[in-house]
N, C-alpha and C positions, 0 to 999 in steps of 0.2 A: 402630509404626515401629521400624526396627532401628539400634541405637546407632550413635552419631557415626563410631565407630572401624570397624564393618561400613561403615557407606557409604564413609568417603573409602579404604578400601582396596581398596574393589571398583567405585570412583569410576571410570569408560570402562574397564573391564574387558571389558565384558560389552555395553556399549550403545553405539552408536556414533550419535555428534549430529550433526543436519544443518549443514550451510555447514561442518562442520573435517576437517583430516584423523584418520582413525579413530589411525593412528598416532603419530602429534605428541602427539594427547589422553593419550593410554596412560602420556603420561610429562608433558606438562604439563599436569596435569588439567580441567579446568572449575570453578568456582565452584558451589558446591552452595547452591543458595536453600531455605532453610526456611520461611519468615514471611513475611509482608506483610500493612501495615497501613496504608490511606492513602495516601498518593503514594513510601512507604518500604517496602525489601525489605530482609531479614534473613539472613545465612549461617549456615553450619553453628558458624561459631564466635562467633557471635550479634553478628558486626560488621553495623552497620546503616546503609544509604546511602537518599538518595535516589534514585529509579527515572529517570534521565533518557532511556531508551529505551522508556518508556509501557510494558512488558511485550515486545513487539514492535510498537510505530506503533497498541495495540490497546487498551489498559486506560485508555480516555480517563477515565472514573469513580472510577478507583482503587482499589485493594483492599478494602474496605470498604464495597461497596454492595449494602447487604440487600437490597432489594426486590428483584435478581436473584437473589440466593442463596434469598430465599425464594422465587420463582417458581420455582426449580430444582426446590426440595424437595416445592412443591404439585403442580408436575407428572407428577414420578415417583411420585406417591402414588395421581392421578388413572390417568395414562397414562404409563409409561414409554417407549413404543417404539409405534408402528407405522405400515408400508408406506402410504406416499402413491403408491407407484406405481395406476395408473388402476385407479377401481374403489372405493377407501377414501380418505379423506382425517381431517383430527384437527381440534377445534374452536381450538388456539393456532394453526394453521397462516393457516384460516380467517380468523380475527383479524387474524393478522401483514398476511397479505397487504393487506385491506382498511387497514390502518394505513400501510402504504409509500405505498399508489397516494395517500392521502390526503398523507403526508411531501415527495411527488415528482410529485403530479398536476400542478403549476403548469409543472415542466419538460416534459406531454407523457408519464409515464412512468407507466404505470397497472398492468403488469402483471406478476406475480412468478415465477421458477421458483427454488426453494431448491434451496438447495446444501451442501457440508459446508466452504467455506469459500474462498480466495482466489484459486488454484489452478484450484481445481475452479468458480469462478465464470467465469474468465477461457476454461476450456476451454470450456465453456456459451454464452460467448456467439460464439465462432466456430465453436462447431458451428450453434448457430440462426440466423449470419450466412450461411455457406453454403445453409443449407437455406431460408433464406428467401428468398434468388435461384432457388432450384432451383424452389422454389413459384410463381416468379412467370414460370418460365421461361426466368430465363437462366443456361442450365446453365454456359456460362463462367466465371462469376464464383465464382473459387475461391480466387484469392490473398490475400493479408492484407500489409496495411503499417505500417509501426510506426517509432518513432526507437531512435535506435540510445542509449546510456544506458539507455533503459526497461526496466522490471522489470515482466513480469507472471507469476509464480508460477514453478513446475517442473514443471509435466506436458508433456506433448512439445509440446502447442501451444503454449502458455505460454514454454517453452524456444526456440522457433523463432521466435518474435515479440520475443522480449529481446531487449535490444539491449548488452549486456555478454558479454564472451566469458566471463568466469568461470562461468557459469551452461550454455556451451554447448559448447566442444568438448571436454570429453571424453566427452559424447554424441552428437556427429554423428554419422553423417549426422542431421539433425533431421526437420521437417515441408519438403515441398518448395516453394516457390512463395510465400516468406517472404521480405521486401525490408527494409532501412530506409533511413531519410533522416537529415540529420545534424541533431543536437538543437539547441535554440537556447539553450547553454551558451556565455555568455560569455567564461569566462575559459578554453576549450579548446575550438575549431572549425576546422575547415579551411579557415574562408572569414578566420579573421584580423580579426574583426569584434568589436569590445569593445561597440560601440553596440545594445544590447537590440532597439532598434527595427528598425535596421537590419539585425542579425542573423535578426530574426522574416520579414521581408518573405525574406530569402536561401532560409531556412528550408522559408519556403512554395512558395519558387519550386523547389526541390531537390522538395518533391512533385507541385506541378505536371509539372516533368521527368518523376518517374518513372514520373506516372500515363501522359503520353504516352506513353514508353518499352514500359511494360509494354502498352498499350491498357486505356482505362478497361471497356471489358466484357471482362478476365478479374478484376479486382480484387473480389473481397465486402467489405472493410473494412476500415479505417484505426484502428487501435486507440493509444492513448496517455493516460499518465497528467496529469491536469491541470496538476502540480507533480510533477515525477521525483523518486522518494523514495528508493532503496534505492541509484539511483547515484549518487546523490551532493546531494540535495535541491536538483534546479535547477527556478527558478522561471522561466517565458519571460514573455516580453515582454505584456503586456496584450494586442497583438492579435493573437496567434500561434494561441491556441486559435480567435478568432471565422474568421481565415484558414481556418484547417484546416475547419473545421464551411462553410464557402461551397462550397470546392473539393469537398468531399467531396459533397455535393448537389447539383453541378455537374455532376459526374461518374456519378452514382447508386449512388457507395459507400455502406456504411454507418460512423458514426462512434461506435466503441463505445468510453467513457469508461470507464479502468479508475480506478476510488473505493477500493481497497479498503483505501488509505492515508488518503485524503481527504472520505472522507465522511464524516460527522454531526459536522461540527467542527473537525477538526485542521486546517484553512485558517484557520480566522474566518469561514466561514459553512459553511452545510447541506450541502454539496458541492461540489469543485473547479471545475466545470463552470459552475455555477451563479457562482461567484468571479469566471470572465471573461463571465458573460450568456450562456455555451452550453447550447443543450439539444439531447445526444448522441441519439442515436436507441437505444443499450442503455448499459446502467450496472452494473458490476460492482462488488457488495460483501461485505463481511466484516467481518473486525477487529474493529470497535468495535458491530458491531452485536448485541454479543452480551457487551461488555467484555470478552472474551478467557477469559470465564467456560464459555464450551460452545463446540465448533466448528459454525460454521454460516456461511454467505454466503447470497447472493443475484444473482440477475441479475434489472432491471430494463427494461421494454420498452415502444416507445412502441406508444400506440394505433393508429399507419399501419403498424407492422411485426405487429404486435398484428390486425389486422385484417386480413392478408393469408394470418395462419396461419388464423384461425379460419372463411374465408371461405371456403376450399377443399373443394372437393368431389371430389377428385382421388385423397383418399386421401396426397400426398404429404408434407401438415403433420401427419400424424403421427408425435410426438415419440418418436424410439427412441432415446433417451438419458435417463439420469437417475441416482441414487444410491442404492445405499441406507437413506441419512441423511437424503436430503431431502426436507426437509419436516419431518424430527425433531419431536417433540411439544415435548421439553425445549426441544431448542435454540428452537421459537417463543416457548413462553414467557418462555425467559429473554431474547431479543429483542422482545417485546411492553415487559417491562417496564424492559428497560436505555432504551429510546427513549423511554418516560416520563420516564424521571430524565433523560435527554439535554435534554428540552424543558423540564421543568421547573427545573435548576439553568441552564440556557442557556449552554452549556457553550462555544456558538462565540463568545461572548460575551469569556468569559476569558480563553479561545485566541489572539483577536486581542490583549487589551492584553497579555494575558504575554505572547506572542509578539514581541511591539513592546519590550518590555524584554530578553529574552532574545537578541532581534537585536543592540538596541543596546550591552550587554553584551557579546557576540563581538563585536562590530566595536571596542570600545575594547581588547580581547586581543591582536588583529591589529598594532594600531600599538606595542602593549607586546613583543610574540613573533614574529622573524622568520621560525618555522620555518614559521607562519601564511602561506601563499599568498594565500588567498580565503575566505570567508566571503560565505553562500547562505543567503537566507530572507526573512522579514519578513512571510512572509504565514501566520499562527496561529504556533502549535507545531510546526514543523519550520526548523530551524538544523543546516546543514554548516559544517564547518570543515577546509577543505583543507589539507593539510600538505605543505611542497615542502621540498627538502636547497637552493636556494636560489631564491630570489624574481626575478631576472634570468632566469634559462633555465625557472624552472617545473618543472626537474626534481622529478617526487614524489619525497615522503620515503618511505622503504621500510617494510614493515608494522610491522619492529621498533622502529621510530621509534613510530607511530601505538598500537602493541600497550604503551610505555613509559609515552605519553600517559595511557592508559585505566587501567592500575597503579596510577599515582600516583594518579589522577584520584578512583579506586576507594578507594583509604587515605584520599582527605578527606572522605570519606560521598557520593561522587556515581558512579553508574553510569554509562557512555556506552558508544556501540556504533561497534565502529571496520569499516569498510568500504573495506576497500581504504584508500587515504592520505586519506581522510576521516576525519573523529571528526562522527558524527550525533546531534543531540540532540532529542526527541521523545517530552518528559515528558507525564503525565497530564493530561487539559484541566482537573481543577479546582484545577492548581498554583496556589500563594501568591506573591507578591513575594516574602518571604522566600525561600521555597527556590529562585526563580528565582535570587536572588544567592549563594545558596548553591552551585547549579552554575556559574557561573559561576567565584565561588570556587575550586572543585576544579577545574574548567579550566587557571585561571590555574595551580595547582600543577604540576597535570599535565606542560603546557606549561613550566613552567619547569624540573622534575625531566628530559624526555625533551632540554632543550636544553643 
């Protein structure tokens, strides 16, 4: 590796990172990570914090879990590389698969197509949501519905289904025929509704509407994350999701559960879906199924949509989409063995009590920090903490507020990830009480240094 002094001088020179601008970077550079050990990352000048953004929402394990590292290294020794496209297939792949349907059988969800990761899972599953109308005949059903907040990836489908403009206009025109509904975020909606419950029932009826509006046979699916993560970790009402899953079978949508934030854990159980007693009819994942160690995802699919591709004799469920990567040898392995240690340390386990500490923790910040609007969570390891310029009007705090929080936050050994006038927190699932108190700690700093 090339000395300290080569890096930070040619530090976004030359590379430009996603979500920033290439220019801003050029002069206020990024944080260069060297190390990581445990639920802790290390910089270039060997200051060392705890990781309170899990890597990205994805190192639920933590840096330090051999048994994927050494699945990595057996596999590249065995098989590095090759084409799962139709025709060959690799014996981790094999494995993986038979391991999901067993992970997710109880939801209904038996059958895998791999992926290179979030993205590329989320594109996957509206592409085999269309074509699985087209299979069954009803060539209409083309549209896709989603909440507006939602994050699913950045491929142009993925982008057309968000529901944050940061992600979207300055690539419009996007996909066409892409709707949403309004989120069931309490503390910002347009119905003025504080009441969770209240708000979920509004929620639902805003899609009833739409399906109306639009006609339910031009719609293929209604995609949404169980727990909104990236806009701002909103959690809905207990019966928002089972609403959504009626309507949507009402209608003969499909309800594609985007996990790739929430599944194997970062809720308090197996899967967000599974949190409110839904079983989606496809499941997108990533992340953590791999601990952030190899890129790889997956889409998950039920036996009734499962059985509508396989049954065709039309010639029309033939799959003409797919990746290069998928299927990847490595990446199975190192997802065979990361979901071992997921099951075996019981990771959704931790996630719930830290989580229940790490909530109650930001909720005592709030009444300490006015710059504090709201504070979002309680369900595992994911906590937002909204930031307003005043608590009466709600105005957000501006980034530079949020970006002062994170500074500070950073100087008292704790990482956090600022998103917009959020500060997100969404440490590794085998964090300690201790270091739970510990970001909290560097919060409170943060928090006080930015007011």
């Amino acid at each position: 590796m090339k000395d300290s002094n080569f890096l930070k001088e040619n530090n976004a020179k030359f590379l430009w990172h996603p979500m920033g601008h290439p220019g801003q970077l050029r002069t206020n550079t990024p944080t260069i990570i060297t190390g990581a050990s445990g639920v802790r990352i290390r910089d270039i000048d060997g200051h060392e914090t705890i990781d309170a953004v899990g890597g990205l929402w994805n190192v639920n394990l933590g840096y330090s879990c051999d048994p994927v590292k050494q699945a990595i290294t057996g596999q590249l020794d065995a098989l590095p590389y090759y084409s799962a496209f139709a025709g060959t297939s690799n014996n981790a792949a094999i494995e993986l698969s038979y391991e999901l349907q067993d992970w997710f059988g109880s939801d209904g969800l038996t059958r895998a197509f791999f992926t290179s990761g979030g993205s590329d899972s989320v594109e996957t599953a509206l592409r085999l949501a269309r074509q699985f109308h087209k299979v069954r005949g009803e060539t209409g059903r083309t549209k896709f519905l989603s909440l507006k907040k939602g994050y699913h990836g950045t491929h142009m489908g993925g982008a057309s289904v968000n529901g944050n403009n940061r992600f979207r206009t300055a690539y419009e025109p996007l996909l066409p025929g892409c709707y949403h509904i309004p989120a069931p975020y309490t503390y910002r909606n347009p119905f003025n509704e504080s009441d969770p419950a209240k708000l979920a029932e509004l929620c639902a009826q805003a899609l009833e509407d739409e399906i109306a509006f639009q006609g339910a046979e031009t719609i293929a699916a209604f995609i949404m994350e169980p727990v909104l993560g990236a806009g701002g970790i909103i959690p809905p009402h207990e019966s928002f999701m089972p609403k959504v899953r009626d309507i949507c079978s009402r209608n003969g949508i499909l309800l594609i559960a985007d996990e790739v934030i929430t599944g194997f854990g970062r809720t308090g159980d197996w899967s967000g879906s599974r949190h409110w007693g839904v079983k989606p009819d496809m499941m997108c994942l990533a992340k953590a199924i791999t601990n952030g160690y190899f890129p790889f995802g997956a889409v998950m699919i039920t036996n009734e949509v499962a059985e509508t591709f396989e049954k065709d004799e039309t010639g029309t469920a033939n799959i003409g989409h797919g990746y290069t990567y998928s299927a990847h040898p490595v990446g199975a392995a190192a997802a065979l063995a990361c979901l071992s240690e997921t099951k075996r340390l019981n990771v959704s386990e931790n996630a719930a009590a830290r989580g229940r500490e790490m909530f109650s923790g930001v909720q005592q910040l709030m009444k300490k920090h006015a710059l504090v609007g709201d504070v979002r969570g309680g369900h595992g390891l994911m906590t937002a903490v909204e930031l307003v310029e005043d608590r009466d009007t709600r105005k957000p705090a501006g980034k530079p507020i949020a970006s002062a929080v994170a500074k500070t936050a950073y100087e008292n050994g704790v990482m956090v990830r600022v998103s917009g006038n959020n500060i997100l927190l969404s440490p590794p699932l085998i964090i300690g009480s201790d270091d739970v108190q510990h970001i909290i700690s560097g919060l409170d700093a943060g928090l006080s240094a930015a007011a």
